[in-house]
C-alpha positions in Angstrom: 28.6 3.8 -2.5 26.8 6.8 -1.6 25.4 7.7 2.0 22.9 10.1 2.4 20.6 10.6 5.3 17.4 10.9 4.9 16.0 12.0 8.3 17.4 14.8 10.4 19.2 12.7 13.6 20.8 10.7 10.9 24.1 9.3 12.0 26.7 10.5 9.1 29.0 8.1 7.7 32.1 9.1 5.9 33.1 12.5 4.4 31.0 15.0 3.3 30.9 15.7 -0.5 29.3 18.0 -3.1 27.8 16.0 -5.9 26.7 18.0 -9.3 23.3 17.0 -10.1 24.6 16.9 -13.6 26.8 14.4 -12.9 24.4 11.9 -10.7 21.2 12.2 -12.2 20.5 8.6 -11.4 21.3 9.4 -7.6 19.4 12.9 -7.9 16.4 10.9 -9.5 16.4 8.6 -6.9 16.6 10.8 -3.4 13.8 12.9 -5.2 11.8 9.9 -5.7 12.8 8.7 -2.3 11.5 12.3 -0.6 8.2 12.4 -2.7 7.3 9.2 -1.5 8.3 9.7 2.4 6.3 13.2 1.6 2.8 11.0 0.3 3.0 8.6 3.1 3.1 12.0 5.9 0.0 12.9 4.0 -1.7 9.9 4.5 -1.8 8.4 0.8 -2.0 5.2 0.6 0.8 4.7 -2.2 -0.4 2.0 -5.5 3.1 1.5 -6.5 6.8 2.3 -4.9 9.1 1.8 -8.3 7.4 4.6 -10.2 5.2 6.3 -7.2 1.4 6.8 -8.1 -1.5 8.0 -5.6 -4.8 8.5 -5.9 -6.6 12.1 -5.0 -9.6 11.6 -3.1 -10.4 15.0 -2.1 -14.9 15.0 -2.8 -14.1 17.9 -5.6 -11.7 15.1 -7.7 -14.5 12.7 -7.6 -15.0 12.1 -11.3 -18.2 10.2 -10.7 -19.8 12.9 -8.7 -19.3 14.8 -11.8 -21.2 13.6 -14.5 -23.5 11.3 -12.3 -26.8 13.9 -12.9 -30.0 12.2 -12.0 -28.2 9.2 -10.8 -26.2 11.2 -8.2 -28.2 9.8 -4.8 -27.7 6.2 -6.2 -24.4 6.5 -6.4 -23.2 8.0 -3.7 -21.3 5.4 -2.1 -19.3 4.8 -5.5 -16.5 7.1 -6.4 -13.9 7.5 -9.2 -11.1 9.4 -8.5 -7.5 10.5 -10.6 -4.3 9.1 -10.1 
């Protein structure tokens, strides 16, 4: 079992040990996927999935809609397609 604390007051349990990435890709995978999702949720994304982490952009410039709406833009402004 590995502990590894993932916010700075953490409490440590047991000793301290280096780990090669090479070694412990599964761990490595894991804490990385662990920090990218603690990272989305500070920026406000509202996550679609936590096993394999997926967010949608909804800055107005991603709005794929907007984009190729032409003539029909003012009718659909309230609808909006963005990436993931």
């Amino acid at each position: 079992m590995v502990c590894v604390p993932v916010v700075p007051e953490a409490q440590e349990v047991g000793d301290q040990e280096k780990l090669a990435i090479g070694e412990h890709r599964d761990l490595a995978m894991r804490l990385v996927r662990e920090s990218l999702i603690r990272e989305v949720i500070v920026m406000k994304y509202k996550l679609c999935a936590f096993a394999r982490p997926s967010f949608v952009s909804r800055y107005r410039q991603h709005d794929l809609l907007a984009t190729c709406a032409g003539d029909h833009r003012q009718a659909l402004a309230a609808v909006h397609v963005y990436p993931e």
